[in-house]
DRENDRENBA-984327 format. One record per residue (C-alpha): x, y, z negated; residue in one letter. Coordinates in pm, 1 decimal, always signed. Each point is the difference from the previous one (the first is absolute). Layout:
REM residues N
@c1:X c2:Y c3:Z fiza:A
...
REM end
This chain:
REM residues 329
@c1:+0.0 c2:+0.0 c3:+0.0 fiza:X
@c1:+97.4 c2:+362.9 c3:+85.2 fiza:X
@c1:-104.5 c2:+295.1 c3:-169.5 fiza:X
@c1:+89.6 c2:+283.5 c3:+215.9 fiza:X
@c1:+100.9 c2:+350.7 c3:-238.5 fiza:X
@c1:+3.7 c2:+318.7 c3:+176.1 fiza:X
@c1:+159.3 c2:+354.8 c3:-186.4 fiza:X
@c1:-361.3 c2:+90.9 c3:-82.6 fiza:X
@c1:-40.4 c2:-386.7 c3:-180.9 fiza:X
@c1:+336.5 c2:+9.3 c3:-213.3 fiza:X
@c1:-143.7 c2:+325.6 c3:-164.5 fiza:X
@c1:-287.1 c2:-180.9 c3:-153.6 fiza:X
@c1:+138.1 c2:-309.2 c3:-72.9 fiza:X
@c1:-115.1 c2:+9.4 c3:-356.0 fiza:X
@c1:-12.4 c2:-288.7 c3:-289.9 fiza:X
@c1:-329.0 c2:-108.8 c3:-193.6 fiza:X
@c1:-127.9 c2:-263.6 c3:-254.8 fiza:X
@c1:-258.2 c2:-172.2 c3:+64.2 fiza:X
@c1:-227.8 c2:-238.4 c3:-249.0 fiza:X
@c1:-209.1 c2:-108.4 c3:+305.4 fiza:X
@c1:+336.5 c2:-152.0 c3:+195.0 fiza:X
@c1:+141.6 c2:-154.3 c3:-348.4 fiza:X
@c1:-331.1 c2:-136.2 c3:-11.3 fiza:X
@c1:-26.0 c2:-161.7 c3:+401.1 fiza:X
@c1:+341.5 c2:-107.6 c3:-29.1 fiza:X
@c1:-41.9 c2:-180.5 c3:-332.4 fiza:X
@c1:-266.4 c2:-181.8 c3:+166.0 fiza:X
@c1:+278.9 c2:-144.6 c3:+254.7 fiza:X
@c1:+231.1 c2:-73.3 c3:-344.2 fiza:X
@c1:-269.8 c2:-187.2 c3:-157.3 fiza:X
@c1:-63.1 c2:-229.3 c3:+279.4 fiza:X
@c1:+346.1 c2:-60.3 c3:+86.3 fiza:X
@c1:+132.8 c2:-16.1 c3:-324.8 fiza:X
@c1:+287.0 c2:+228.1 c3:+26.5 fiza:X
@c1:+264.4 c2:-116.1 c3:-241.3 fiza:X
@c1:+74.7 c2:+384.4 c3:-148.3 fiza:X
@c1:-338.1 c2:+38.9 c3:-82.5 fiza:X
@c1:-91.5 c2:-379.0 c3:-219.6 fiza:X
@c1:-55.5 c2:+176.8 c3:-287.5 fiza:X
@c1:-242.8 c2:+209.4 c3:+136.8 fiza:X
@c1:-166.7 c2:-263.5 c3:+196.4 fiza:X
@c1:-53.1 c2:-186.4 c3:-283.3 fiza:X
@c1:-205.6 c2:+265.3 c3:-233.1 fiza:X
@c1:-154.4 c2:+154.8 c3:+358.6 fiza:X
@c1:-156.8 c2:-405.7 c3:+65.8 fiza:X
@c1:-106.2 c2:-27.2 c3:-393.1 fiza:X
@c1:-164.2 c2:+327.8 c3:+59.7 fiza:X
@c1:-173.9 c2:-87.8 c3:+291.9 fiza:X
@c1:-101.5 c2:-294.7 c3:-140.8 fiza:X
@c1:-166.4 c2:+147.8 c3:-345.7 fiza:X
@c1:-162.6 c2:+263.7 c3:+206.5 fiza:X
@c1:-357.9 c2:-1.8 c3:-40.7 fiza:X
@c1:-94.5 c2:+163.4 c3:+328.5 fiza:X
@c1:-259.3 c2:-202.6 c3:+155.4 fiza:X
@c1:+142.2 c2:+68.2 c3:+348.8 fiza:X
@c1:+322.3 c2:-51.3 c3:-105.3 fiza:X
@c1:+16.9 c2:-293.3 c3:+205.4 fiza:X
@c1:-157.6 c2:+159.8 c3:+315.9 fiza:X
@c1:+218.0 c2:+323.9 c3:-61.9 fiza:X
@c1:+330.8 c2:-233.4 c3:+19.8 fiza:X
@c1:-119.5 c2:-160.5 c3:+284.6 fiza:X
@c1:-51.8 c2:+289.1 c3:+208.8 fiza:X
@c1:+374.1 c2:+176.9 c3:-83.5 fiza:X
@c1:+208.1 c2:-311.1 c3:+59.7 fiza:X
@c1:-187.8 c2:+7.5 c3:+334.4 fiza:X
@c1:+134.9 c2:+350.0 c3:+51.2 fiza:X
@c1:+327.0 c2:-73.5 c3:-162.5 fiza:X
@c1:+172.8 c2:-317.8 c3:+76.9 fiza:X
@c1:+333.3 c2:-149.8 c3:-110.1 fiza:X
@c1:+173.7 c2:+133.5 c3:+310.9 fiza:X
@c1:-47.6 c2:+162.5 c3:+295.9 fiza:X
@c1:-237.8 c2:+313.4 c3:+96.2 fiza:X
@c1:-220.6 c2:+179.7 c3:-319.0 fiza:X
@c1:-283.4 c2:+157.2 c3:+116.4 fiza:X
@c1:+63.4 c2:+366.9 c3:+84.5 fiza:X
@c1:-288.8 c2:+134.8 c3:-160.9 fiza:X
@c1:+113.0 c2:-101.8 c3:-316.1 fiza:X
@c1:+246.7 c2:+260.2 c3:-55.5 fiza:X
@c1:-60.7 c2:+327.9 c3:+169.6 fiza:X
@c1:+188.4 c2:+259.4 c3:-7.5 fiza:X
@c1:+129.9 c2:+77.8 c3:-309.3 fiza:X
@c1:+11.6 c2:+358.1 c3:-142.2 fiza:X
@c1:+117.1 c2:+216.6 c3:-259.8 fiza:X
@c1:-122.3 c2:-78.6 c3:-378.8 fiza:X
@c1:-227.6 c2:-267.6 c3:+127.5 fiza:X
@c1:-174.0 c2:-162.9 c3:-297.6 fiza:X
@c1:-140.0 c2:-383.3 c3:+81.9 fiza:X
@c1:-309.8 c2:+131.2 c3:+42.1 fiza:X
@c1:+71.2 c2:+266.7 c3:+218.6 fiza:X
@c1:+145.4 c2:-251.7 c3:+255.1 fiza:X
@c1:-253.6 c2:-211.9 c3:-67.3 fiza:X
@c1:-236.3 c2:+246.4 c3:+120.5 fiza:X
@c1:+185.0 c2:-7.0 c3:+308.0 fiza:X
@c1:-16.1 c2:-371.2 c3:+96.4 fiza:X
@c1:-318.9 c2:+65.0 c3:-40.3 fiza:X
@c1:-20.5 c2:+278.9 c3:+293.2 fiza:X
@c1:+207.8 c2:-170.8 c3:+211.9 fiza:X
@c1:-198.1 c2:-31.9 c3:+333.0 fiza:X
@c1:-195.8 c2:-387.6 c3:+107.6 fiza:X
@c1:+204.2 c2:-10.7 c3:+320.9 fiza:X
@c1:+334.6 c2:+43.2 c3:-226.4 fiza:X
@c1:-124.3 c2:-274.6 c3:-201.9 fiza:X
@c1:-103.1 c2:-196.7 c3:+310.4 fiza:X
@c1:+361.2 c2:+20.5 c3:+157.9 fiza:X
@c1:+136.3 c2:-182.1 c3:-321.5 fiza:X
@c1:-237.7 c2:-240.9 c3:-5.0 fiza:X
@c1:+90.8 c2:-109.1 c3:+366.6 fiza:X
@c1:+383.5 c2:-7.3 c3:-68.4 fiza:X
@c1:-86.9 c2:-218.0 c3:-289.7 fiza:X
@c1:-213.4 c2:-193.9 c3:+223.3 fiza:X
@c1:+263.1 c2:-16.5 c3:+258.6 fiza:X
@c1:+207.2 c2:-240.3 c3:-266.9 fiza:X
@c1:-209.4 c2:-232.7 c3:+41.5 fiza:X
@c1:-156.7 c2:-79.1 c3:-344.0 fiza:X
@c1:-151.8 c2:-284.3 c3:-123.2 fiza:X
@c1:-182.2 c2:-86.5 c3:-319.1 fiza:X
@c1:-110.5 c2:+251.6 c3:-233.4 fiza:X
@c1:+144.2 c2:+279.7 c3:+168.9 fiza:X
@c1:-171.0 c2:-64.3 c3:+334.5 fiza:X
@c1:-321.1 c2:-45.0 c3:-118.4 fiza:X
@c1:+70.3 c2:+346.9 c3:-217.4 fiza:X
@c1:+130.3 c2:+150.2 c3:+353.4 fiza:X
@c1:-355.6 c2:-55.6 c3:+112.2 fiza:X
@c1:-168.7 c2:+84.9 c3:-248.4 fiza:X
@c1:+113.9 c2:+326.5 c3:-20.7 fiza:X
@c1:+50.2 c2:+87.8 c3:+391.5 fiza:X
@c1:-408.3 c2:-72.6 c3:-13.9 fiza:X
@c1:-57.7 c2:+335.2 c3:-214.3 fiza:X
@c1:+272.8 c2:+205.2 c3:-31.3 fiza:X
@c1:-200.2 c2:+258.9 c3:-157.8 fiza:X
@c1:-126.7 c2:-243.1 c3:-238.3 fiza:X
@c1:+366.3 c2:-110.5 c3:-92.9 fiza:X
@c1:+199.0 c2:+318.3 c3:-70.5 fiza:X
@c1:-199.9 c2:+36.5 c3:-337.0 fiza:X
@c1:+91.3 c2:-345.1 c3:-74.6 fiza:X
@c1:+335.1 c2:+49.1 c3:+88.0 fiza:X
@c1:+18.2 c2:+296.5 c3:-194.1 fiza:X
@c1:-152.4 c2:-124.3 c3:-311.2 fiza:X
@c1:+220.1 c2:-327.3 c3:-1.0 fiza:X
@c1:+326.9 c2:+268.1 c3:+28.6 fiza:X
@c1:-143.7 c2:+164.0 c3:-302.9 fiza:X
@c1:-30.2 c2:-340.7 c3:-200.0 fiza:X
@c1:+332.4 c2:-126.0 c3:+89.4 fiza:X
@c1:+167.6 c2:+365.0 c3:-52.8 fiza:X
@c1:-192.2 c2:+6.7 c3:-375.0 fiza:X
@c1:+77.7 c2:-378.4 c3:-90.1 fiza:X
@c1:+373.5 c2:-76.2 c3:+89.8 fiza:X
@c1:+112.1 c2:+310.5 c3:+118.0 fiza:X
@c1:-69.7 c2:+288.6 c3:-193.7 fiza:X
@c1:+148.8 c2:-144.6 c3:-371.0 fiza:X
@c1:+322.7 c2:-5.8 c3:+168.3 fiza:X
@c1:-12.9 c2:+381.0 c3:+167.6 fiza:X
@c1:+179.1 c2:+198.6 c3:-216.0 fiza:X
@c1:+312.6 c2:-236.5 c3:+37.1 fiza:X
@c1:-68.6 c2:-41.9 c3:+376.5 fiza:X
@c1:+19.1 c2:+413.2 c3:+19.3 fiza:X
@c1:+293.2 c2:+67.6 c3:-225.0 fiza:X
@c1:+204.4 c2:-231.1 c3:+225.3 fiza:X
@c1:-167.2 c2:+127.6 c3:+336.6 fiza:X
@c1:+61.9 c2:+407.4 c3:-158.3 fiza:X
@c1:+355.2 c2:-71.8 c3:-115.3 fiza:X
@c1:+96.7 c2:-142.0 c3:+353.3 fiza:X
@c1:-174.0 c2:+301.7 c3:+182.9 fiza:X
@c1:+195.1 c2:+238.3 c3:-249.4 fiza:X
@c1:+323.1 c2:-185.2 c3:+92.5 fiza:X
@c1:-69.8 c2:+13.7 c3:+423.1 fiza:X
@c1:-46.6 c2:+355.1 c3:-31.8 fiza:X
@c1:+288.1 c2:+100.6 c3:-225.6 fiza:X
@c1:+172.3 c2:-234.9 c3:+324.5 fiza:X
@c1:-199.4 c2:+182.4 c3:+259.4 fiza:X
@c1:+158.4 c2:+365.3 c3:-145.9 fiza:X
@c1:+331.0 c2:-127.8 c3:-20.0 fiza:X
@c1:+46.5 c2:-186.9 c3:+289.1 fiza:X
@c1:-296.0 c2:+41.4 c3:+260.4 fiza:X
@c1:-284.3 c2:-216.3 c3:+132.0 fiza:X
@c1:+247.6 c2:-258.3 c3:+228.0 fiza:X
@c1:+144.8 c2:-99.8 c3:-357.5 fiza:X
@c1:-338.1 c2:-41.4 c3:-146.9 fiza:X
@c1:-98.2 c2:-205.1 c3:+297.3 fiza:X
@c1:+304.0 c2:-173.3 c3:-44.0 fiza:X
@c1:-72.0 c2:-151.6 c3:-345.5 fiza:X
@c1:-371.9 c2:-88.7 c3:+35.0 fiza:X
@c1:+6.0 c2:-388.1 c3:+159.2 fiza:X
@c1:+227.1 c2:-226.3 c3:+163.6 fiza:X
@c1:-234.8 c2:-5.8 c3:+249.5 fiza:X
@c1:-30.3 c2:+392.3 c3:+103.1 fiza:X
@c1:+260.7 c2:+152.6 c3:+205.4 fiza:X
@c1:-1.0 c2:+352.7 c3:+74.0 fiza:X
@c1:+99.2 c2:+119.2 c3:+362.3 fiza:X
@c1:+16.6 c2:+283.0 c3:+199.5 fiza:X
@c1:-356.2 c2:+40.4 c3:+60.1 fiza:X
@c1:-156.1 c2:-189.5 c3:-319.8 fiza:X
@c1:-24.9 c2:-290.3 c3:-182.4 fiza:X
@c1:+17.7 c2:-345.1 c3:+135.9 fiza:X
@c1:-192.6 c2:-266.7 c3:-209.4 fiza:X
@c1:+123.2 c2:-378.0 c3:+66.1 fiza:X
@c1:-355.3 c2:-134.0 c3:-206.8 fiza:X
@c1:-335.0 c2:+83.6 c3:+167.0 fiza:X
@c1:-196.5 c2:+22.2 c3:+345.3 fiza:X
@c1:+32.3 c2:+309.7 c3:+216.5 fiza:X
@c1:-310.6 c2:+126.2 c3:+2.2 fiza:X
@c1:-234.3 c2:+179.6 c3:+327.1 fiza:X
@c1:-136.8 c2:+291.7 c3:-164.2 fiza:X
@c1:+261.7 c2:+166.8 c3:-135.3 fiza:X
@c1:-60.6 c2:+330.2 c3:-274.0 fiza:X
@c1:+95.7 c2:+282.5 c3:+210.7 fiza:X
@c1:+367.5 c2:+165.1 c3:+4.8 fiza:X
@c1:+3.0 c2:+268.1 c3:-301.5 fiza:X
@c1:-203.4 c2:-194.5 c3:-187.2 fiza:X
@c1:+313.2 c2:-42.8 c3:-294.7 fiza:X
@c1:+115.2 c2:-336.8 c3:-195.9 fiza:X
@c1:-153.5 c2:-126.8 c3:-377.2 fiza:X
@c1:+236.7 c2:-189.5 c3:-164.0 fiza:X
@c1:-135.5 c2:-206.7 c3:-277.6 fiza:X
@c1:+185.0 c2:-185.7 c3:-269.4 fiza:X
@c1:-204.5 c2:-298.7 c3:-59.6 fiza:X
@c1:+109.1 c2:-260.0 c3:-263.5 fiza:X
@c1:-216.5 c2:-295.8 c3:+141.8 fiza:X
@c1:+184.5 c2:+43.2 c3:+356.7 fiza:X
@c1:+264.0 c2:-152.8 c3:-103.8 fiza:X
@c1:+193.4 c2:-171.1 c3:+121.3 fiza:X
@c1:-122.1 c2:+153.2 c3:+313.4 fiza:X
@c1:-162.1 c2:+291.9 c3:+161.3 fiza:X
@c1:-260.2 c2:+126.8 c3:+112.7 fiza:X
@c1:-93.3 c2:+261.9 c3:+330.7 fiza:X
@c1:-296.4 c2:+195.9 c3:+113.3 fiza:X
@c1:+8.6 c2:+155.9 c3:+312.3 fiza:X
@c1:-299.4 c2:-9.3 c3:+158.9 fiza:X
@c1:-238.6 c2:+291.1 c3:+110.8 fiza:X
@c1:-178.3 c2:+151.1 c3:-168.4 fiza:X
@c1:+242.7 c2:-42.9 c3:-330.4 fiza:X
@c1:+293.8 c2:+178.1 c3:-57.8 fiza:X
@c1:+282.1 c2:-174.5 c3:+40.3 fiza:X
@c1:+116.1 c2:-205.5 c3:-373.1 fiza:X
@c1:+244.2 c2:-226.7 c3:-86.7 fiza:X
@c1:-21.5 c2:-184.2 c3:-300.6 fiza:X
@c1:+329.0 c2:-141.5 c3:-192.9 fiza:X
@c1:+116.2 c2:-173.8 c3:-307.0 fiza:X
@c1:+109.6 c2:+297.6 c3:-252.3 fiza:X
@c1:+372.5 c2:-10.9 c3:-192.7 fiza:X
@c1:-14.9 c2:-193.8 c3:-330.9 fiza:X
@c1:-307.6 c2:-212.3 c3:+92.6 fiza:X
@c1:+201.1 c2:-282.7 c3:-76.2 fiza:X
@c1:-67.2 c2:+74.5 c3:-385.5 fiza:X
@c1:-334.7 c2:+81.2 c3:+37.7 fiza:X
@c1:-119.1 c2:-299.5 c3:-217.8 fiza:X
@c1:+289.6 c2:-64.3 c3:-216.0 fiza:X
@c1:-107.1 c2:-13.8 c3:-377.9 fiza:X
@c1:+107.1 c2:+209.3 c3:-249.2 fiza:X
@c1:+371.0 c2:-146.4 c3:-135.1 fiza:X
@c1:-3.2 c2:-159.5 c3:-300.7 fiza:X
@c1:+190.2 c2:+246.0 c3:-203.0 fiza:X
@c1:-130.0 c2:-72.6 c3:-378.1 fiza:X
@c1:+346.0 c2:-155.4 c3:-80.1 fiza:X
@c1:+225.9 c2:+174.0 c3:+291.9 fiza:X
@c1:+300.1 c2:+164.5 c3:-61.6 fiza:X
@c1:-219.3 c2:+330.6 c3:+178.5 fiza:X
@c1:-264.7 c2:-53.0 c3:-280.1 fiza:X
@c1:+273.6 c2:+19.8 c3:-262.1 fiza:X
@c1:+172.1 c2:+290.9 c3:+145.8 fiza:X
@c1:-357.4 c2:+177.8 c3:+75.1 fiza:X
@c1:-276.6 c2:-127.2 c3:-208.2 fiza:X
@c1:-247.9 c2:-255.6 c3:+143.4 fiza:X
@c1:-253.5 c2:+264.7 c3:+138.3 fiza:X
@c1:+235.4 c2:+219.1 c3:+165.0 fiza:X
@c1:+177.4 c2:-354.2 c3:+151.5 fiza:X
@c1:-290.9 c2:-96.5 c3:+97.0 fiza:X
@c1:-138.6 c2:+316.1 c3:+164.4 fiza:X
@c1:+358.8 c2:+17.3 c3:+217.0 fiza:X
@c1:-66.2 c2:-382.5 c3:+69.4 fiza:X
@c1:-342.2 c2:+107.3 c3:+149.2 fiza:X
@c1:+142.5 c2:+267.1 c3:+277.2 fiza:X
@c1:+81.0 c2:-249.2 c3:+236.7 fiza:X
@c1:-251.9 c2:+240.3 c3:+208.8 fiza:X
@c1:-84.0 c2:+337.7 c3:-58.5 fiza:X
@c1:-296.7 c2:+49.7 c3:-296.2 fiza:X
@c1:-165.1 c2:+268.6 c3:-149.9 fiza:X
@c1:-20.2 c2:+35.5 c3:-364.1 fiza:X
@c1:-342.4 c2:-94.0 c3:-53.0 fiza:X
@c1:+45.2 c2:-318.2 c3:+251.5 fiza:X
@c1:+277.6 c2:-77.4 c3:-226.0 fiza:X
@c1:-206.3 c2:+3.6 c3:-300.2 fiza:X
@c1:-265.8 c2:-191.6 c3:+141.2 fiza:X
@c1:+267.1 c2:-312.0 c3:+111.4 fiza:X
@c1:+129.8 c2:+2.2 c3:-342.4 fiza:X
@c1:-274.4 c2:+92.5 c3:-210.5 fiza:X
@c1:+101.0 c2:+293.9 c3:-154.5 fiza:X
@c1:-40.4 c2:+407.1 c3:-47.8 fiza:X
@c1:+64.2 c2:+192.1 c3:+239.6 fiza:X
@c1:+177.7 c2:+231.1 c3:-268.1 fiza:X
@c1:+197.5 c2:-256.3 c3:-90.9 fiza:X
@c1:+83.0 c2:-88.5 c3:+340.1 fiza:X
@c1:+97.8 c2:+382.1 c3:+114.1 fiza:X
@c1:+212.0 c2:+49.1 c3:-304.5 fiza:X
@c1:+197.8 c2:-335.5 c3:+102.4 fiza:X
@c1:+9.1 c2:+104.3 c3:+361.6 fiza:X
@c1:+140.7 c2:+381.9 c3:-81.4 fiza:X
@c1:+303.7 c2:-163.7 c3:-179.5 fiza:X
@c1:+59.8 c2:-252.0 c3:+280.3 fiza:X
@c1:-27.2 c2:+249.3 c3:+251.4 fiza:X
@c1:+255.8 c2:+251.9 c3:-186.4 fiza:X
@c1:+210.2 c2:-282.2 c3:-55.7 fiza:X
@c1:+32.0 c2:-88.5 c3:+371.6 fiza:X
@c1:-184.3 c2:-351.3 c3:+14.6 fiza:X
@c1:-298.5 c2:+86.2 c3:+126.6 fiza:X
@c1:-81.7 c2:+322.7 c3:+220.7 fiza:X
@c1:-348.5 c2:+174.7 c3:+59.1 fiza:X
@c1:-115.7 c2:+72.8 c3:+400.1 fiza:X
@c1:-298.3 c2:+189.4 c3:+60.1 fiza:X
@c1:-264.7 c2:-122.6 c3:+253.0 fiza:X
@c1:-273.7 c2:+283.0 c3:+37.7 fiza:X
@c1:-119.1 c2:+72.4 c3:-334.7 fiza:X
@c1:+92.0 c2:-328.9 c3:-123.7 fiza:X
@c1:+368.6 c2:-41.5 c3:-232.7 fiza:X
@c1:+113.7 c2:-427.7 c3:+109.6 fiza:X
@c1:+309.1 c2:-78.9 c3:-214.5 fiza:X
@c1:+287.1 c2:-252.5 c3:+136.1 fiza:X
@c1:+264.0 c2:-190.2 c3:-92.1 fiza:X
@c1:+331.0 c2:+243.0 c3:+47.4 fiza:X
@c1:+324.8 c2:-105.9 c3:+135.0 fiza:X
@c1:+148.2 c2:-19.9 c3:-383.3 fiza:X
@c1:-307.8 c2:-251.9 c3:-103.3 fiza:X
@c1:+45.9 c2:-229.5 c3:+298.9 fiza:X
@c1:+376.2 c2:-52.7 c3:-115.2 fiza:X
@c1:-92.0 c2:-39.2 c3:-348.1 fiza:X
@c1:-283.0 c2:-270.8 c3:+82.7 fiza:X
@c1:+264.3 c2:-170.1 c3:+226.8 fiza:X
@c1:+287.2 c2:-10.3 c3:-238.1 fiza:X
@c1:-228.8 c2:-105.8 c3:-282.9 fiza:X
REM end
């Protein structure tokens, strides 16, 4: 695949995080059963499970339809992605996304020849399209709600701390660098980006349109590309550190950290494998978030963990000096 980037595109190439792509691609991570995400897998299929949604069943049906191990996800799934959008926002625009949109996914996901479940879905809804966008939508809302949604805040401190790190890499070094880093599989040329995953598709978003570039922790190991009229141009990819998305906190109630630091503060460095805010911090260990800003402002002064502001939100990391001191220890 070949996105083509004119001088009018590389000024709006712009980053974004989106809740409705974590939640699509964790779809694909379920199913597969990516080995990075287990841990998640596992609580997301007790979830699912325990739910008490009487469509839950129907609702499940219809998005691994949509969303399959590999190959093409519907389009329609994940429009274009803008600025602040909350999951319902972009829910709302799944929802408005025109029948003969909807229509062209269906026939792609026709054209792999289905059988079983997923053909007779197909059908089902290519009969009423009208009929099946509400479904769709509502089964996007129950999935987002029941294995997505406890795990957001994590999801976006990972996904805010990677776009905070591509743009302090876009001011130093310019957009080729950034396009450099992003996948194996995108390589930047002369005239834009060339994609070795994915179909080139006919209708292509018009020149000037820009690029969305979407750190997405479910992608991995892979990515994911939208070019297609009449979205913008997006390309979803696995953000830095997602590797320790699910680690557990370290067992640090007889480390030589929790000697040197106390058990809470040990505990609260053990914790910033991604970037947290205060109150997410108090939630995962169950305490104040007093308690846990007073621990944070000596950590911070003392160089093991350091504050980055996203917005009007304060995430906390593990410094330099506390990833040396966890290593040695």
């Amino acid at each position: 695949m070949f996105i083509t980037l004119t001088s009018e595109d590389l000024t709006k190439v712009h980053f974004e995080a989106s809740p409705l792509w974590e939640t699509v691609t964790s779809l694909r991570a379920l199913q597969a059963g990516t080995p990075l995400h287990r841990p998640w897998i596992a609580e997301a299929r007790q979830r699912i499970t325990a739910s008490e949604e009487p469509l839950g069943r129907e609702h499940l049906r219809i998005l691994t339809t949509l969303v399959q191990p590999q190959g093409f996800i519907a389009d329609s799934l994940t429009p274009t992605p803008t600025r602040a959008d909350t999951f319902a926002e972009a829910l709302n625009a799944v929802a408005e996304v025109p029948a003969e949109l909807w229509l062209r996914d269906l026939d792609c996901l026709e054209g792999r020849k289905p059988t079983g479940y997923v053909r007779a879905t197909l059908d089902e809804l290519r009969a009423d399209v009208d009929a099946a966008v509400p479904r769709i939508v509502a089964a996007l809302r129950w999935y987002w709600h029941t294995a997505v949604e406890p795990y957001w805040p994590k999801l976006r401190s990972i996904l805010l701390a990677d776009i905070d790190s591509r743009l302090d890499e876009l001011s130093r070094y310019g957009i080729q660098e950034v396009f450099k880093t992003l996948h194996p599989s995108v390589r930047a040329t002369s005239t834009g980006l060339e994609i070795t995953r994915g179909c080139e598709a006919t209708d292509l978003p018009a020149p000037g349109s820009g690029l969305i570039l979407v750190p997405n922790a479910f992608v991995w190991p892979s990515t994911l590309v939208l070019n297609i009229a009449p979205f913008v141009p997006t390309i979803t990819y696995a953000p830095r550190g997602v590797g320790r998305l699910w680690e557990t906190t370290r067992e640090t109630r007889e480390s030589p950290v929790s000697r040197l630091l106390g058990r809470t503060r040990a505990q609260i460095l053990a914790q910033l494998d991604v970037p947290m805010t205060t109150t997410q911090l108090a939630c995962a260990l169950d305490l104040a978030a007093g308690t846990v800003n007073s621990h944070l402002k000596v950590l911070a002064d003392s160089g093991l963990a350091e504050a980055l502001r996203a917005g009007r939100e304060v995430f906390y990391q593990r410094g330099r000096v506390g990833e040396e001191l966890l290593a040695r220890a």
